[in-house]
Steps between C-alpha positions, in 0.01 A plus 500: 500500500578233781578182332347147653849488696503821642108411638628167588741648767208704630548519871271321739420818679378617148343140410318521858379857436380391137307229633337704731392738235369237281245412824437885484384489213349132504261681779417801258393270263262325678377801658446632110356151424257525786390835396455389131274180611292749728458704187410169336263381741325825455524482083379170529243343701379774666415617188229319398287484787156595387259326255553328159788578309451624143869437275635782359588514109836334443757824404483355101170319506198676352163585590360689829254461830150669530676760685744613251545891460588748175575836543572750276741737588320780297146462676157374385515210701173366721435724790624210721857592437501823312460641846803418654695638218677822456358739246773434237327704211469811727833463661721401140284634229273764426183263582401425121843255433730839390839445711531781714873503480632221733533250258324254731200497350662379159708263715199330689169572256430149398631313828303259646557227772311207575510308842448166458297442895436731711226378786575213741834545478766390761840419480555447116616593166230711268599576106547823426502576135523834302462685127561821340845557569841595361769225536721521768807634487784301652815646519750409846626877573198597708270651211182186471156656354154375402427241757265454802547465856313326760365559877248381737360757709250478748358870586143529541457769230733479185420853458623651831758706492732299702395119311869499390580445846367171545650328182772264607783606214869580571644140605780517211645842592636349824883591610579124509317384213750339270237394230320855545759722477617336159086547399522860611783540221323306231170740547646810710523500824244740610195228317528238725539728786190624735537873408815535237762806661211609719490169705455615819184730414232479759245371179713219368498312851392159569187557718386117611186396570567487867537872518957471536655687212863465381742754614829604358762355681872569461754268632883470546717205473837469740875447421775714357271653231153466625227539223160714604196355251171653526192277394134570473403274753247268313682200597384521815154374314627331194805416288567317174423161607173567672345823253319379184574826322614474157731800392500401120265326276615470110276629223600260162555595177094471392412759792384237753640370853416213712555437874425276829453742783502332867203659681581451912222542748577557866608198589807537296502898480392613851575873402280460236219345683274426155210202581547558897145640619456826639470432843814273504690837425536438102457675178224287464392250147583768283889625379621608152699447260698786350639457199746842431624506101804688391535651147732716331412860632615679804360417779497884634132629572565816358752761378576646804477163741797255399416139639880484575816739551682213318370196430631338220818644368296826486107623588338465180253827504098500446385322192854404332628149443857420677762347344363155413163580669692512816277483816523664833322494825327247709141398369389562872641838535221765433791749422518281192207473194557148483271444826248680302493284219406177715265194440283438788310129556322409779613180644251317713636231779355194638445564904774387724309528766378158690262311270259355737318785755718590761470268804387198350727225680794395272603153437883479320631288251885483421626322197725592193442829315414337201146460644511888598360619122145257553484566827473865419253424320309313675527652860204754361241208468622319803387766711155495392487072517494407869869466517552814689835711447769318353876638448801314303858521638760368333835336639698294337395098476691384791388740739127460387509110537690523845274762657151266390645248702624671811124685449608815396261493218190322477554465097809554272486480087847320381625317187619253695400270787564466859787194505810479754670665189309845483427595831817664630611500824196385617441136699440274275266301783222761477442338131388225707242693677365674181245406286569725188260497236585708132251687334627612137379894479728634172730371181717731423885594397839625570568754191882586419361842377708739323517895346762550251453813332826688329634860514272773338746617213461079396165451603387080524343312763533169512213261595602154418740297743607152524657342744612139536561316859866553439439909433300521835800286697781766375343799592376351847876422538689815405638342224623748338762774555324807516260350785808479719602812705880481465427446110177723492792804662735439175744340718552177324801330536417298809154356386697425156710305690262254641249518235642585159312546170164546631228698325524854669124520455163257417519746153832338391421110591462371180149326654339787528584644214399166306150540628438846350478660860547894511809622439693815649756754357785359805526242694502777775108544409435140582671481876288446836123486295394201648331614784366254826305438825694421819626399683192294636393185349197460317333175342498626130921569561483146555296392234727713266840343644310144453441590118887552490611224598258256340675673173781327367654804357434671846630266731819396289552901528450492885741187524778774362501327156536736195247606253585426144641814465751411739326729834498371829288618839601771763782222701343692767196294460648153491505271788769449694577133398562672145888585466388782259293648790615845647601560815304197642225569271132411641604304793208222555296589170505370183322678251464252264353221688314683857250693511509863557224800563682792523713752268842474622759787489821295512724658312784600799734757284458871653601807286738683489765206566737707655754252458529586177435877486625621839488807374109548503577465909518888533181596281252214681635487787561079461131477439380250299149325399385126458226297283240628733588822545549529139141438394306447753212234554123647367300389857195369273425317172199837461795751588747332258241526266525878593871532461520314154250763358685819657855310337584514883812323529596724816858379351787627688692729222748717610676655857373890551695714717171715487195273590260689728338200745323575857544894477871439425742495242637193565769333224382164401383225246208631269284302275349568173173658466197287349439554138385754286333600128853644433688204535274208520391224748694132539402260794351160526439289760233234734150679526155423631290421152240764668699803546688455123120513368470827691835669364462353157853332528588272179580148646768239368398167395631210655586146352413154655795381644708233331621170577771528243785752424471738239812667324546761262299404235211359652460749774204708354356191303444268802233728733168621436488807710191633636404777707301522793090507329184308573576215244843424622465548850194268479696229279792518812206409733356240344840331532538557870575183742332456785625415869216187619643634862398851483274546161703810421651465120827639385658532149614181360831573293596141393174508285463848422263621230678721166205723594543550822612806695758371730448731776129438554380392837207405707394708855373346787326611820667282720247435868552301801140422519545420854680766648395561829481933435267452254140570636146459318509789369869519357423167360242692305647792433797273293226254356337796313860621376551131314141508438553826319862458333371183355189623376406860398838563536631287230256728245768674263500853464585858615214612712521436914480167605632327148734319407806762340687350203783385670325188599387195373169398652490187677389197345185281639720284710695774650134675595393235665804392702439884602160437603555140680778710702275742571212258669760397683550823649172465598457185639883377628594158496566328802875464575637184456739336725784556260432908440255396224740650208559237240211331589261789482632658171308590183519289198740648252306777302643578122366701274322381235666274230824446773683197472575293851873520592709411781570681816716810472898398475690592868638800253209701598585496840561888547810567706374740682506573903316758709559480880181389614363343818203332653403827662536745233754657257852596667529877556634703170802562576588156587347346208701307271295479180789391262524115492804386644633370165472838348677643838839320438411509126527844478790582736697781660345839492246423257314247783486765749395796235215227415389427856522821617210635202296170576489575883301836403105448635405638205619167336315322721192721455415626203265739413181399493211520285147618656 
């Protein structure tokens, strides 16, 4: 082992070249991050264009939609479904319930499984639930029986010979798949696999949608002892991270298992194509689900046809149980009986097409995602109102309120207002020539949503989560070992020197654990789960750095004093004035006193730190990772929402000499897959309120904050924490203050309500109602939209055009500041000689039962900047859309990681809705 000394007298030829490495792989990692907040975008808003948005059944909760499914595996079910099933009774028995010798009959007689929704659906979690069952068997050597495993397919007949084709299964058995390869030996190899030994079999391809197929592909590595892999060539379509296959699903002790299932239409599954209409090229509304169950019987179809040469340990022959009910072959292979024993329900997509009729003139509005889950649903009924096609982009705040006022767009929906504060880059003089008017079109919330469910062989999910200000500051701060990458690597001994006797995870501070939050078997289970959106700004990340720091406990922690358990913040994160801060800390920011609105990645340790194990130099190559690389930024609140569900960390875990990338084998940092039945799901992290309805995610309460300190015993006892519901979000409303400039309210934390949920904000359509671009019939077209989102719009309920449950409608006040804006529209007001802004403005609107307060502190003022002009947004690659606080803030590498992922145009344009 090289000591510290023996690094210390590294040469500067070798310091130079390790530098140079570290950008290497600085670039990867943005190029990974990139491709992860494409995959986002796409997991995200794009899917939930459509019509109204039905929630899903929470994973635990109980109860089902209209469109909920049972089918039993042994037939009599209603002709509806019956016919897409195989004839079990012929094919395993001897047609009157006598096993004909397989032993699957036995195994699957009294199955059933129930699908909790299965019409409108887009991207979002369904429950599937089953009965009649043995109880898994759980060994680790590679021998798993009774349990179930999940596809989505999307071939037009589910009895064709070659539907196993177009079910999207495999993603685990991948060459580089650290996480997959140990699930291959917890079930046997050739289960999560497309088609077991036979994998390169002409039936057990991956036939897409689009007509491409995967192809066996063998490819050789370089160097002294180059390694040749072959593959089956689905990742060309789809890999852990992106497939919502699910390889093993528990049965319990009583016979029964329980499951979400993500359903993907083609906006986030291309190859799958399910909602996209015919003649777009699609599958079209209809998919399946195929649900494949494994028992305790060979899964050879007869004597004389062995479903493998080997399997595992041995082929077990025709109708005998294996040693421990052992299990071969993939459930897609048709080699294999297991394909013959499937569950097939129909699963029926919303449209992605366009919602109005094709060449109706379109009319955008931009504004924060949050709105994206009622505009949805309301884009349907706008078509039909007068208001011609409208479509939602999102961007994040600063770039919306910069672009209305260098009349990019003609209306933008923000939580906060246009002030020289929140508009960027952009010339603060063409406030002057404005006259903005705010029309409130939504309430609704930031969620810190959550899945926590716990191996298979110790089955618990946990559903309850609370989390005070001070919580929510550590983990947005690294603060704690294991979310640092030279700690997170197991080399220790230079983070202990800087920052000794810290928790390793959030599962060993004592906090945590005094609030009853979930617990793990290691501190190694709780590292890198809280997953976020960046590294754009956005007005909720503001609102949620503001509740922070009007916290006592929060902002004491962000100062670098110690909890009273003696734990102290990330010195990374301190300011520079601090003499506890780390290498210059955030230079220009102060956590605990300015206002931020973005995530931040500072954290500046790589690993390896080949200073201190120079003899990893040979295996990597010097190549090291950072805090972005490590985990890298979710690109939306809606695809974050995504990742938490899947357990998605996309954690860097371990260096493979072996990883197959781009047709090569190509040595190289790999990351853990998401999470499975077999060994659970842990993430948490910001979401929109809409999509955690939608993926029936459990979401932490939240405490008021506190203008005194707590300590050890009092920590618990001193909050009321409430989650995210109707009542409490409506309680935080009521207590909004309200700025007499602007009539937009904002959460008042020096008088915040026990009740309240912290996190709950107001949307406005912000409008300068005397923008030149705006002609009579624009004017209109926008008019309607308030006219709509404050009326018929604000009806709660599931069906197109209501109001989903993620919302709180607005109260009489807000309606009819709505309504006054939208007359306005209508009939401008005559510019005044002073740009008509303050003097033109709304009365404050509150809703009901709101108490008057003063203007909103100068903390609100967002420090973000977005390179805008007079004549339009600078060109992407020039933009600078990190504030230039948070540019010397976060320093070195990291700053030009960041800027390089925000300068993508797909930052600046999302995908759109409509």
């Amino acid at each position: 082992m090289m000591s510290a000394r023996a690094g210390n007298r590294e040469t500067d030829a070798r310091r130079g070249a390790r530098r140079n490495r570290i950008r290497r792989l600085a670039g990867r990692g943005i190029a990974l991050a990139s491709l992860a907040a494409v995959v986002g975008a796409m997991l995200g808003l794009g899917g939930i264009a459509g019509f109204g948005v039905a929630p899903a059944v929470a994973e635990d909760g109980a109860g089902a939609t209209a469109s909920a499914v049972t089918v039993k595996w042994a037939g009599g079910n209603d002709t509806a479904v019956q016919r897409f099933q195989p004839d079990h009774a012929a094919l395993t028995s001897d047609g009157n319930g006598t096993d004909n010798g397989s032993g699957h009959w036995d195994d699957f007689k009294d199955l059933e499984v129930t699908v909790s929704k299965t019409a409108d659906l887009r991207e979002e979690a369904v429950v599937v639930s089953a009965k009649g069952m043995g109880t898994s068997n759980l060994p680790t050597n590679g021998v798993a029986s009774n349990f179930l495993q999940l596809m989505q397919c999307w071939g037009p007949d589910p009895s064709a010979a070659d539907f196993n084709q177009t079910c999207q299964y495999g993603a685990y058995s991948g060459a580089a798949s650290s996480s997959g390869t140990v699930l291959g030996s917890a079930l046997g190899t050739s289960v999560v696999s497309r088609a077991g030994e036979n994998l390169f079999s002409d039936p057990s391809r991956f036939l897409a949608v689009t007509g491409d197929a995967s192809v066996q592909t063998t490819v050789t590595g370089s160097g002294s002892t180059p390694v040749t892999i072959t593959t089956d060539g689905t990742a060309r379509f789809f890999g852990p991270s992106t497939s919502n296959e699910q390889p093993f699903v528990a049965i319990g002790s009583d016979g029964t298992a329980r499951t979400g299932f993500e359903v993907q239409s083609a906006l986030s599954q291309p190859y799958l194509g399910c909602g996209k209409a015919a003649d777009l090229k699609g599958a079209g509304e209809r998919c399946w689900l195929v649900v494949v169950p494994r028992g305790t019987h060979s899964n050879a179809l007869a004597a004389d046809k062995p479903c493998t040469t080997g399997g595992a340990f041995y082929p077990v022959p025709w109708g005998k149980q294996g040693w421990n009910g052992v299990q071969s072959g993939s459930p897609v292979d048709p080699a294999c009986a297991a394909w013959q024993d499937r569950i097939v329900v129909p699963l029926d997509f919303a449209s992605t097409a366009p919602s109005c009729p094709p060449g109706a003139m379109e009319r955008r509005v931009s504004g924060t995602e949050l709105l994206a889950t009622a505009f949805s649903s309301w884009q349907g009924a706008l078509c039909g109102s007068g208001t011609g096609a409208l479509s939602f982009n999102t961007n994040s705040g600063d770039l919306n309120r910069a672009q209305l006022l260098t009349g990019q767009s003609s209306m933008v929906v923000v939580g906060r207002p246009l002030t020289p504060g929140t508009i960027g880059l952009a010339d603060p003089a063409l406030l002057n020539s404005a006259t903005l008017r705010y029309a409130p079109v939504a309430n609704t919330a930031l969620a810190i949503a959550f899945r926590w469910q716990s191996a298979a062989d110790k089955p618990a999910t946990s559903r309850e989560m609370k989390l005070t200000p001070r919580l929510l500051a550590k983990v947005m701060t690294m603060s704690y070992k294991f979310e640092v990458p030279a700690y997170q690597y197991s080399f220790p001994e230079n983070v202990d020197q800087y920052w000794p006797n810290r928790p390793l995870s959030m599962c060993d501070d004592p906090e945590w654990v005094a609030l009853g939050n979930p617990a793990s078997g290691s501190p190694g289970e709780c590292r890198g789960l809280f997953l976020v959106v960046g590294p754009q700004s956005d007005d909720v990340t503001a609102l949620l750095w503001q509740y922070l720091r009007s916290d006592a406990d929060a902002a004491a922690f962000l100062r670098g004093e110690p909890d009273p358990w003696g734990n102290t913040i990330n010195p990374y994160y301190l300011p520079a004035s601090n003499p506890q801060a780390r290498d210059g800390g955030l230079r220009d920011i102060d956590l605990a006193t300015q206002p931020m609105d973005r995530f931040l990645r500072a954290d500046r340790t790589v690993a390896p730190d080949y200073t201190l194990r120079g003899e990893l130099v040979e295996q990597t190559g010097g190549e090291t990772y950072d805090a972005v690389s490590q985990i890298p930024f979710s690109e939306s609140f809606a695809g974050n929402t995504s990742r938490i569900f899947r357990g998605d960390t996309k954690r860097i875990d371990s260096w493979s000499t072996n990883r197959v990338t781009g047709g090569q084998v190509v040595p190289g940092w790999v990351t853990v897959d998401p999470g499975s039945g077999r060994f659970g799901y842990r993430a948490f992290g910001p979401a929109d309120l809409g999509a955690a309805h939608r993926y029936g995610l459990a979401l932490a309460s939240l405490g008021a904050p506190r203008a005194e300190r707590t300590d050890e015993s009092t920590v618990v006892s001193a909050r009321n924490f409430v989650a995210p519901t109707a009542a409490s979000m409506a309680a935080a409303l009521a207590a909004q203050h309200t700025d007499p400039a602007t009539g937009t309210a904002t959460a008042d934390f020096g008088a915040f309500p026990e009740d309240g949920y912290p996190l709950t904000t107001t949307l406005y359509a912000a409008v300068d109602v005397t923008q030149a671009k705006l002609d009579e019939a624009a004017r209109s077209s926008y008019a309607g939209f308030l006219d709509y989102a404050a009326g018929a719009g604000q009806v709660p309920g599931t069906a197109p055009g209501q109001l989903p449950d993620s919302y709180v409608p607005l109260s009489d006040s807000q309606r009819q500041q709505a309504s006054a804006v939208a007359e306005q529209l209508r009939h401008p007001p005559t510019k005044d000689g002073t740009g008509g802004q303050a003097a033109a403005a709304p009365a404050a609107a509150r809703p009901a039962g709101a108490a008057s307060a003063a203007a909103a502190p100068a903390a609100n003022t967002p420090a973000t900047r977005t390179g805008v002009t007079a004549t339009g947004v600078t060109p992407a690659m020039n933009t600078d859309a990190v504030s230039a606080a948070s540019q010397t803030a976060l320093g070195g590498t990291l700053v030009a990681g960041i800027a390089g992922l925000v300068a993508s145009p797909f930052l600046l344009r999302r995908r759109g809705i409509g």
